[in-house]
C-alpha positions in Angstrom: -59.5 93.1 128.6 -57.8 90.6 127.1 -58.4 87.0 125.1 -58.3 84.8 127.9 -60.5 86.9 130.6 -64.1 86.9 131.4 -64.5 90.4 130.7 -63.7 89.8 127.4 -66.3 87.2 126.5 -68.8 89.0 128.0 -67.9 91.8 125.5 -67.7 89.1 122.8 -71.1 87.9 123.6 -72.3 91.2 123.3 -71.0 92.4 120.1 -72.5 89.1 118.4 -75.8 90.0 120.1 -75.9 93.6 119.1 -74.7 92.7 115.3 -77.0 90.3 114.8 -80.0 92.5 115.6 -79.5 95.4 113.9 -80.1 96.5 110.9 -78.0 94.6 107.9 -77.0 97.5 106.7 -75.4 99.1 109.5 -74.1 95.5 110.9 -70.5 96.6 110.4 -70.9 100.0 112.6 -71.2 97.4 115.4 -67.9 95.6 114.4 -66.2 99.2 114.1 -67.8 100.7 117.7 -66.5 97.1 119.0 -63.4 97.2 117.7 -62.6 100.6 118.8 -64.1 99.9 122.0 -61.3 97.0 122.7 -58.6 98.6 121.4 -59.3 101.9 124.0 -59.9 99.5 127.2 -56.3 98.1 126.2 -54.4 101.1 125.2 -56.2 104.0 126.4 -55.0 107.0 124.3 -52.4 105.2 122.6 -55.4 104.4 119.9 -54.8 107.8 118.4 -51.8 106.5 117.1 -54.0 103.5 115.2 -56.0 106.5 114.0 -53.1 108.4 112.5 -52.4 105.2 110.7 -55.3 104.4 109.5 -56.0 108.0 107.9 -52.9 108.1 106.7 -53.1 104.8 104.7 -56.8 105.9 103.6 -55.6 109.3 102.2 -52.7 108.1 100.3 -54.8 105.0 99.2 -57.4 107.4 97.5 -54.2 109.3 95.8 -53.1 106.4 94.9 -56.4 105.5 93.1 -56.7 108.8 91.8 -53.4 108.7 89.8 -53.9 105.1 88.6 -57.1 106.1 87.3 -55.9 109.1 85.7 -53.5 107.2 84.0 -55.8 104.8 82.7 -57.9 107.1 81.5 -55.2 109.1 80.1 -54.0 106.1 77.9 -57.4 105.0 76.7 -57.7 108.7 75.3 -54.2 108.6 73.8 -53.5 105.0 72.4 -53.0 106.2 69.4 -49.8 108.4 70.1 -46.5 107.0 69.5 -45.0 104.8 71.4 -42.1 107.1 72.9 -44.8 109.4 74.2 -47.0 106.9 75.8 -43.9 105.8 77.5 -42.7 109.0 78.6 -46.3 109.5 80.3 -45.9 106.4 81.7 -42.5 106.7 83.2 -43.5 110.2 84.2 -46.9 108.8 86.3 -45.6 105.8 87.7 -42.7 107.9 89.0 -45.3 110.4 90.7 -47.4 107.1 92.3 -43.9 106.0 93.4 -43.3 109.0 95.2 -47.2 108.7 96.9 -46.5 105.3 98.1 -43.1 105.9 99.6 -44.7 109.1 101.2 -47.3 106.6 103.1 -44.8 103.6 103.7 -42.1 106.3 105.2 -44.7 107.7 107.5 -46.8 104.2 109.1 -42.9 102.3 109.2 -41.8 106.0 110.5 -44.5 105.7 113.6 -43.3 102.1 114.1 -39.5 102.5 114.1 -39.8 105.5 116.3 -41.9 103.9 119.0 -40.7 100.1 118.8 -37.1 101.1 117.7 -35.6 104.5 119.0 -34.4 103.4 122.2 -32.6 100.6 120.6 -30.7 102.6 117.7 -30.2 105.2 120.7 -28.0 102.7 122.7 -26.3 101.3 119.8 -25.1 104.8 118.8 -24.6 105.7 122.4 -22.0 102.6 122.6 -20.5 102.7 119.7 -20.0 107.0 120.6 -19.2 105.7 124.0 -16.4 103.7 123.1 -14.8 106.6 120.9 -15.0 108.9 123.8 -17.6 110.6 122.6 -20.2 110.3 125.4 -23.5 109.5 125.3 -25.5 112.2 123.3 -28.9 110.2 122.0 -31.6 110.4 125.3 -33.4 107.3 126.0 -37.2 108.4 126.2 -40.0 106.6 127.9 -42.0 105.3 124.9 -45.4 103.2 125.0 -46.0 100.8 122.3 -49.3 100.9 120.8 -51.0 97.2 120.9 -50.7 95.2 117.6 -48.3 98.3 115.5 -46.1 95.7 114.0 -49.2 93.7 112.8 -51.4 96.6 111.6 -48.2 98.7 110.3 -47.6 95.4 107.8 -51.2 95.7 107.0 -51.0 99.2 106.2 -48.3 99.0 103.8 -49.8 95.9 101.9 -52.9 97.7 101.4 -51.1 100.9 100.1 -49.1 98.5 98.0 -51.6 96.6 96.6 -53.4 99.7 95.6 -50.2 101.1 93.9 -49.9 97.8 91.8 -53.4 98.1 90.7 -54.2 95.0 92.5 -56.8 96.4 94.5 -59.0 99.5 94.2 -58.4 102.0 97.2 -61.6 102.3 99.9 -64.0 105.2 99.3 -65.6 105.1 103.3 -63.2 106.2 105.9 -65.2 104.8 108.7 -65.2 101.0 106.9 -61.4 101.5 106.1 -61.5 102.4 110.2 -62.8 98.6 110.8 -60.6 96.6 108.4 -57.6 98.1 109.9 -59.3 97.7 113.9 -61.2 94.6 113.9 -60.8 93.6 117.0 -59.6 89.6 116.9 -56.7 89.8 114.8 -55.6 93.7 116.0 -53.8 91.7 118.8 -51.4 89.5 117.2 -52.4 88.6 113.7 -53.2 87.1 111.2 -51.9 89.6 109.1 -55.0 90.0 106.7 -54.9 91.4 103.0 -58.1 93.9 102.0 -58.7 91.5 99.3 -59.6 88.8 101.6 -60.7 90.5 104.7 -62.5 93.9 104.2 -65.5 92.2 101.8 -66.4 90.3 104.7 -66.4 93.0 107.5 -68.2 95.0 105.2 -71.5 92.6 103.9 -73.4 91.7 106.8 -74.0 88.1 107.8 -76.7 86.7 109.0 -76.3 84.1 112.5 -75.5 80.5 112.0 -75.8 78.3 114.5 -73.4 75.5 113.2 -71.4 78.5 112.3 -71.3 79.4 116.3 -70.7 75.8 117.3 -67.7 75.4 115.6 -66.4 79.3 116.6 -67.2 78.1 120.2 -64.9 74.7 119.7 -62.1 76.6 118.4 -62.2 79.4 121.0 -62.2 76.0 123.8 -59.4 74.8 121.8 -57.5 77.7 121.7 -58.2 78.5 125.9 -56.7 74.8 126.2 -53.6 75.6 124.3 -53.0 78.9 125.7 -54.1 78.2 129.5 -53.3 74.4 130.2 -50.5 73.5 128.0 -48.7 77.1 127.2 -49.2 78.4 130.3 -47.9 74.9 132.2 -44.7 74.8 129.6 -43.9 78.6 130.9 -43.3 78.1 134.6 -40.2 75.0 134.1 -39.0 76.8 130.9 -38.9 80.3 132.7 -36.6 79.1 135.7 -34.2 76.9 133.6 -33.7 80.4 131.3 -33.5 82.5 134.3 -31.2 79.6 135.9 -29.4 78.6 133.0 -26.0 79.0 134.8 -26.8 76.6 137.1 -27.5 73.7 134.4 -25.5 72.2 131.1 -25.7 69.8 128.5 -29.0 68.6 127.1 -31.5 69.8 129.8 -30.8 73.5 128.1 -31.9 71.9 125.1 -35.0 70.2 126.4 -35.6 73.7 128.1 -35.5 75.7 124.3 -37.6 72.7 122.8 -40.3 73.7 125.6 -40.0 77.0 124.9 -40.6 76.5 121.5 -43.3 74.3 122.1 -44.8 77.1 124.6 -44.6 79.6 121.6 -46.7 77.5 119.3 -49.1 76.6 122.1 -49.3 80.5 123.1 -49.5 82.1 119.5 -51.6 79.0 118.0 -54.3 79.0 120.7 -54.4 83.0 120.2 -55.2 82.1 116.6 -57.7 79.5 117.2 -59.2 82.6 119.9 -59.1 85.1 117.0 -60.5 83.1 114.5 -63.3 81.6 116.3 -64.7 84.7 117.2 -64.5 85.7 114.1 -66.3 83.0 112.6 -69.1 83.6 115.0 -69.5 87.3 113.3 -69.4 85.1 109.5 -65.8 86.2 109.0 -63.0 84.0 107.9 -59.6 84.8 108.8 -56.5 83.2 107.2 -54.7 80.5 109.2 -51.3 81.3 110.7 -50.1 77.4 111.3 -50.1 74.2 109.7 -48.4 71.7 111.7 -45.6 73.4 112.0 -43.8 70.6 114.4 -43.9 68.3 111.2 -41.7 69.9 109.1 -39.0 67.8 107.6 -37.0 71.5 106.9 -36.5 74.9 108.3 -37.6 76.2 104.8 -41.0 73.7 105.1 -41.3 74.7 108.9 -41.1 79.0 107.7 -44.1 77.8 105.2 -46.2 76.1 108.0 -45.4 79.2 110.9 -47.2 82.4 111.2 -48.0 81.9 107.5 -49.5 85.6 106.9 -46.1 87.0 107.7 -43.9 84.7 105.5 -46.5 85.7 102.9 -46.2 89.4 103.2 -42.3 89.0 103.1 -42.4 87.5 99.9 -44.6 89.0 98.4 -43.7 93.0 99.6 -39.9 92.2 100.3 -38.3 88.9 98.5 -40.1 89.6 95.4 -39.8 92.9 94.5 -36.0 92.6 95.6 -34.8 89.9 93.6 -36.8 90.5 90.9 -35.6 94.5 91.2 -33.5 95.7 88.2 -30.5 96.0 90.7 -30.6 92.5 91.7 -31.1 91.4 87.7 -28.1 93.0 86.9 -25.9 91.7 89.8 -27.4 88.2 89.0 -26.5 88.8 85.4 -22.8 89.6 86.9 -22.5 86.7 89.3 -23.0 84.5 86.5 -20.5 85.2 84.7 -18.0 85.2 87.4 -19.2 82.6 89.5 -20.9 80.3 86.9 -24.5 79.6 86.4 -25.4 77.4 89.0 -23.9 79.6 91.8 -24.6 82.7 90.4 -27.9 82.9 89.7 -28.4 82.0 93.5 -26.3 84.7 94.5 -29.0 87.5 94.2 -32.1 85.2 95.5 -30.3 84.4 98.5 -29.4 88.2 99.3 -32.7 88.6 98.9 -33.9 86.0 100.8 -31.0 87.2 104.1 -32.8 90.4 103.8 -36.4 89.1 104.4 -34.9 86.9 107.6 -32.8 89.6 109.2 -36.3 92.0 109.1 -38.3 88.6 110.3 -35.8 88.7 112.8 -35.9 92.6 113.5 -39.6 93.0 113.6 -39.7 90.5 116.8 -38.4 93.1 118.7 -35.8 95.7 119.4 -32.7 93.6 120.4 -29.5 91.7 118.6 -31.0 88.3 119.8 -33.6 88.4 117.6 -31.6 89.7 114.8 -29.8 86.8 115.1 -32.6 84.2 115.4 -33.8 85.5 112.1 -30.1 84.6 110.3 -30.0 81.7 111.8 -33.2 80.4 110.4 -32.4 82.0 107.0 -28.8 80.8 107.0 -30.0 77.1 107.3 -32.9 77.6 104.7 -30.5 79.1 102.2 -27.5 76.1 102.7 -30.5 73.8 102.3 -31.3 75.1 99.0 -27.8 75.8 98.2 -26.4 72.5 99.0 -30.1 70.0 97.6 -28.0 68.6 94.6 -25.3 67.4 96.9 -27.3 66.0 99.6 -29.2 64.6 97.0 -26.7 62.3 95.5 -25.7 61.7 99.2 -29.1 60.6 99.9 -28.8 58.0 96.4 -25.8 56.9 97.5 -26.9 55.2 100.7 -29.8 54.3 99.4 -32.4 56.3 101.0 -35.8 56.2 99.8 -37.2 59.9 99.8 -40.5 58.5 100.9 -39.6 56.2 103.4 -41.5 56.9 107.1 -38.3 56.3 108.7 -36.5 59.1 106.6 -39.0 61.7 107.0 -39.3 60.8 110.7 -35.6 61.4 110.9 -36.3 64.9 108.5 -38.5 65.8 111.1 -36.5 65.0 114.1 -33.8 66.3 113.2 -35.7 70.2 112.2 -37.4 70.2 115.3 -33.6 69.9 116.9 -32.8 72.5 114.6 -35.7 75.0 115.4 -34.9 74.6 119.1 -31.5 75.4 118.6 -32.6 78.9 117.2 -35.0 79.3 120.2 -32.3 80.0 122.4 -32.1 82.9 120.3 -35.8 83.9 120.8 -36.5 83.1 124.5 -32.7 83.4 126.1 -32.7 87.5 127.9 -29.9 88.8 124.8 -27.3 88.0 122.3 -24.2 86.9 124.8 -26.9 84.7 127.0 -28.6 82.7 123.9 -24.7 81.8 122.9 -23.9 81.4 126.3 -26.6 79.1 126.8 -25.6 77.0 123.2 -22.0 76.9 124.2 -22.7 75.3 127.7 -25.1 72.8 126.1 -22.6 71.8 123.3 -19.9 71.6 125.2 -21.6 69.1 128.4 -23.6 67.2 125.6 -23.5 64.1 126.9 -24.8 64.7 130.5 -27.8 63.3 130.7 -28.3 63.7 135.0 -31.0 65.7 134.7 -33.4 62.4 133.5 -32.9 60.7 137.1 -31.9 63.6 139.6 -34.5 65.4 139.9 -33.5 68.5 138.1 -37.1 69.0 136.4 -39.3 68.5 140.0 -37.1 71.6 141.1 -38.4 73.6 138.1 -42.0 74.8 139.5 -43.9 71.4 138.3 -44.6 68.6 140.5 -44.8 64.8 139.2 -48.8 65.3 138.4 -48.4 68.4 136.9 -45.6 66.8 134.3 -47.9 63.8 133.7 -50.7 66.4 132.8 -48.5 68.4 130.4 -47.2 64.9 128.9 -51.1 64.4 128.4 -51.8 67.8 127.0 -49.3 67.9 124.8 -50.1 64.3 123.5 -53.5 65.9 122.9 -52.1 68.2 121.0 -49.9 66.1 118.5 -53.0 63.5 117.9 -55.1 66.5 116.2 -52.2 68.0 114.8 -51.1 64.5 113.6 -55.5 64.5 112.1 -55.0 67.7 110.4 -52.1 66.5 108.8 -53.8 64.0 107.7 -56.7 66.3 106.1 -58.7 64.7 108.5 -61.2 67.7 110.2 -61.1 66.8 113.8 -64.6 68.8 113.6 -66.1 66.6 111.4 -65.3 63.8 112.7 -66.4 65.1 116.3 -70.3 66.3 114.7 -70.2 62.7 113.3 -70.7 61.5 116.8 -73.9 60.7 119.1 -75.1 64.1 120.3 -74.5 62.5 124.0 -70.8 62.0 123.2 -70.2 65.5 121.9 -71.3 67.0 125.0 -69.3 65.3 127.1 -66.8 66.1 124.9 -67.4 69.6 125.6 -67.9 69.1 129.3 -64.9 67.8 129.6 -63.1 70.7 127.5 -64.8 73.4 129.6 -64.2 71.8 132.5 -60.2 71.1 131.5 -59.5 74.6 131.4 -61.2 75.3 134.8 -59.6 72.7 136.7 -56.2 72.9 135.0 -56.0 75.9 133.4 -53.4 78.7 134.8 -55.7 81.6 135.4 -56.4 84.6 138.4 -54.9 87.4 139.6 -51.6 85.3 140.5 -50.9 84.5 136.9 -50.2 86.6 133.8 -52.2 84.6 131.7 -53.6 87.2 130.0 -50.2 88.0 128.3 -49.7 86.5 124.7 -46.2 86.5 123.8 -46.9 87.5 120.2 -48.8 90.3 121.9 -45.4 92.0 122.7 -43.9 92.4 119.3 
C-alpha cells in the first residue's frame, strides 16, 4: 500500500473518518494505530526495527532530560559557590550528557549503517584484501531495508540532539513519541520533521475543516499529476537512453540527465505534495521540501530550494557544530596565519562544508556514484563562494547589471546545465558509467543528430506522448513560475466561479486517469526517494 494506489486512499479516507469521530482526546491514538498500520502492510516485520528506534531515542531522550534537569537544579541550589566549582560541575555533567547522546546516536546510525551500509564496506574491504592477496574474508548477507530508516534515523538524532542542547524538553508518553516518529505521510520519504514543529500538532486534536480538506485534496491531485503523468512519462525515454547510453553521444546524454533530473523533482515533489496534503486534511502542517528549485541562479541557491529539511538538518547537526568545533577554531586560527585572512578563514568552513556534501552524498545510497554526486555539488558551491570577489569584478567589468532578466536567465540556465551534469552521477548504474557517460557527451558535443533522426521516437514515447509531456511539463513551470512569484495558485483558483473550479478539477481527476502511468504493468507505486 503505497501513495499512488487505491488501497491507499481508501485507508486515507478512513483514518480521517475515524479521527474525526472520536473522542478529541484520544484523536492521536487513531494517527498512531494508522500509522503503524501502514508501516506493517509495507514492511511486515521489518517495523520492529522502527520500534527499536523509536524506544531507544525515547529512553535516552528522558536521560537526557533527567541530567539537564539535574543540572539546572543543581546550579540554582549552588550559585553561590565559586566560580571554579560551578565549572567543574559543569564540565563534569555536560561530559556525562555527552556520553548519553553519543550512546543513542551510536546505536539508531549503528542500525542504519549496518542494514543500508554493510554490504558496501564488505566489498570495498573484500577488494581492496582481494587485490593484496588476501581473499575475500567479509560475507555479503541478505539484508532488508526497513522503509523510511534514513529519514526517521535523521529524525532520531535531531530529536536526541535537540534535547541534549536544551532546545527541547524530552517526551514523557512513549506511545505519542511512537506517532511523531511513525506518522504515516512523511515515514516514506520525508520531510524530515523536527519535534518542535511536528509532535504539537499530532498530539492536540483538530477538529474537520472543510476548506482545510479542499485544499489537502488539490494538493494530493497535484502531486498524483507530478508523480503519475509527468514523472512517470519522463522515466520510460530516460531509462533506455541510461541503459543504452553506449549506443548514443554528445548532447542527447545531456538532454537524457536533464530528464532525469526533471523526473526526480517531479517524483519526490509530487510525493511531497501527497504527504502534505494528507496531512493537512488531519490539521497538520508539514514543512515544504522545494521551492522552485529549477530557478536557481546557483548550485548553493538550488541546495537551499531542494529537499530543504535535509539541507537544514546538515547545517544545523553537522556544518555547525563542525566549524564552529574548538578543532576547527583552532585550525582556522592556523590557516590564517599561514594562508592569510581571506583564504584562511575559509579553510575550515569549507572542510566543513565537503563533509556535509560527501554524507549528502553517502546517505543516497550505498555506492561511489553517489559519493561523488555529493562532491560534485559541494565542490561547485564552495568555488562559488571561494571565487564571488573575482567573479564579481569580472561581472563590473563587462558591465553586467546584477538584476538584469537577461543575466539571471543566463544564472539560471547555466545551473540547471550544471545540476544535470551532476545527475549523471545520481541516475547513471556506478561511478565508471556516470564518467563514462560525461566523457562521451563532452567529447561528441557538438552532435546534434538526435533533434532530426529520430533518436527520441526510438526511446519508448511516441510523437503524442512527447507533445503531452511538453504540455505537462509546461504546466508545471507556469505554477512554479506563480509560486515564485508569491502568487498562491490556490487562491487564485478559489477566486474563480464555482463552475470553473470544478471543471478544473474534472479535468485534473480525469488527467491522471487518462494519462497517468498506472496498473499492474507499471511500477508506479515506486518513489525513487522511497529507496534511500
Amino acid at each position: 500500500m503505497t501513495f499512488v494506489t487505491l488501497p491507499f486512499f481508501i485507508f486515507v479516507a478512513a483514518v480521517t473518518l475515524a479521527y474525526f469521530l472520536a473522542p478529541r482526546q484520544c484523536r492521536w491514538v487513531v494517527l498512531l494505530l494508522g500509522s503503524y498500520y501502514f508501516y506493517w502492510t509495507n514492511s511486515a516485520w521489518l517495523v520492529l526495527v522502527l520500534l527499536g528506534t523509536t524506544w531507544v531515542t525515547f529512553g535516552i531522550g528522558l536521560w537526557l532530560q533527567r541530567v539537564n534537569d539535574q543540572k539546572q537544579t543543581w546550579l540554582k541550589a549552588n550559585g553561590e559557590l565559586p566560580w571554579s566549582e560551578v565549572s567543574k560541575y559543569e564540565n563534569r555533567i555536560n561530559r556525562r550528557a555527552r556520553c548519553i547522546l553519543l550512546l543513542g546516536v551510536a546505536i539508531d546510525l549503528g542500525a542504519l549503517l549496518f542494514l543500508k551500509y554493510f554490504n558496501f564496506f564488505g566489498q570495498n574491504i573484500n577488494r581492496l584484501l582481494s587485490g593484496l592477496g588476501h581473499g575475500s574474508p567479509v560475507p555479503v548477507l541478505k539484508l532488508l531495508l526497513p522503509l523510511g530508516i534514513s529519514f526517521y534515523t535523521l529524525q532520531a538524532i535531531a530529536y536526541m540532539v535537540d534535547v541534549y542542547r536544551g532546545d527541547e524538553r524530552a517526551d514523557r508518553n512513549p506511545f505519542k513519541f511512537m506517532l511523531f516518529m511513525s506518522f504515516f505521510p512523511q515515514i516514506v520519504q520525508g520531510p524530515i520533521p523536527r519535534h518542535d514543529k511536528l509532535a504539537v500538532q499530532l498530539y492536540e486534536p483538530h477538529d474537520f475543516d472543510y476548506t482545510r480538506m479542499c485544499y489537502g485534496v488539490q494538493l494530493m491531485v497535484w502531486g498524483l499529476i507530478k508523480k503519475l503523468v509527468i514523472a512517470e512519462r519522463l522515466a520510460i525515454p530516460t531509462n533506455y537512453l541510461f541503459d543504452h547510453f553506449a549506443d548514443f553521444k554528445g548532447p542527447i546524454l545531456l538532454f537524457a540527465s536533464a530528464m532525469y533530473g526533471l523526473q526526480v523533482y517531479t517524483d519526490f515533489s509530487g510525493g511531497m505534495d501527497i504527504a502534505r496534503g494528507v496531512a493537512h486534511i488531519l490539521g497538520i502542517e508539514l514543512e515544504l521540501n522545494f521551492t522552485q528549485p529549477y530557478f536557481s541562479s546557483s548550485i548553493e541557491e538550488f541546495w537551499r530550494r531542494w529537499h530543504i529539511t535535509m539541507g537544514s538538518w546538515m547545517k544545523d547537526y553537522v556544518f555547525y557544530p563542525l566549524s564552529l568545533s574548538e578543532p576547527f577554531t583552532n585550525l582556522s586560527r592556523k590557516c590564517r596565519k599561514v594562508m592569510g585572512k581571506y583564504i584562511g578563514k575559509r579553510i575550515p568552513a569549507f572542510l566543513a562544508m565537503f563533509i556535509v556534501y560527501f554524507l549528502v552524498g553517502f546517505w543516497h545510497g550505498p555506492n561511489w556514484k553517489y559519493v561523488a554526486y555529493g562532491i560534485w555539488n559541494g565542490v561547485f558551491i564552495m568555488s562559488g563562494i571561494l571565487l564571488e570577489s573575482t567573479y564579481a569584478r569580472c561581472r563590473k567589468k563587462l558591465g553586467i547589471q546584477e538584476k538584469a532578466v537577461t543575466w539571471r536567465l543566463f544564472r539560471i540556465i547555466r545551473t540547471f546545465i550544471l545540476v544535470s551534469i551532476g545527475r549523471f552521477f545520481s541516475g547513471a548504474a556506478d561511478l565508471r558509467t556516470a564518467l563514462d557517460m560525461i566523457g562521451r557527451m563532452f567529447m561528441h558535443w557538438r552532435d546534434i543528430t538526435f533533434i532530426y533522426n529520430g533518436t527520441l521516437l526510438k526511446a519508448g514515447l511516441n510523437t503524442a506522448n512527447w507533445f503531452l509531456l511538453f504540455v505537462m511539463l509546461m504546466l508545471l513551470f507556469f505554477v512554479d513560475f506563480m509560486h515564485e512569484k508569491k502568487v498562491s495558485f490556490r487562491q487564485v483558483l478559489d477566486e474563480q466561479p464555482l463552475v470553473f473550479r470544478w471543471l478544473i478539477y474534472i479535468a485534473a481527476v480525469l488527467v491522471i486517469l487518462i494519462f497517468g502511468y498506472y496498473g499492474p504493468q507499471y511500477d508506479a507505486a515506486s518513489f525513487i526517494y522511497a529507496g534511500f
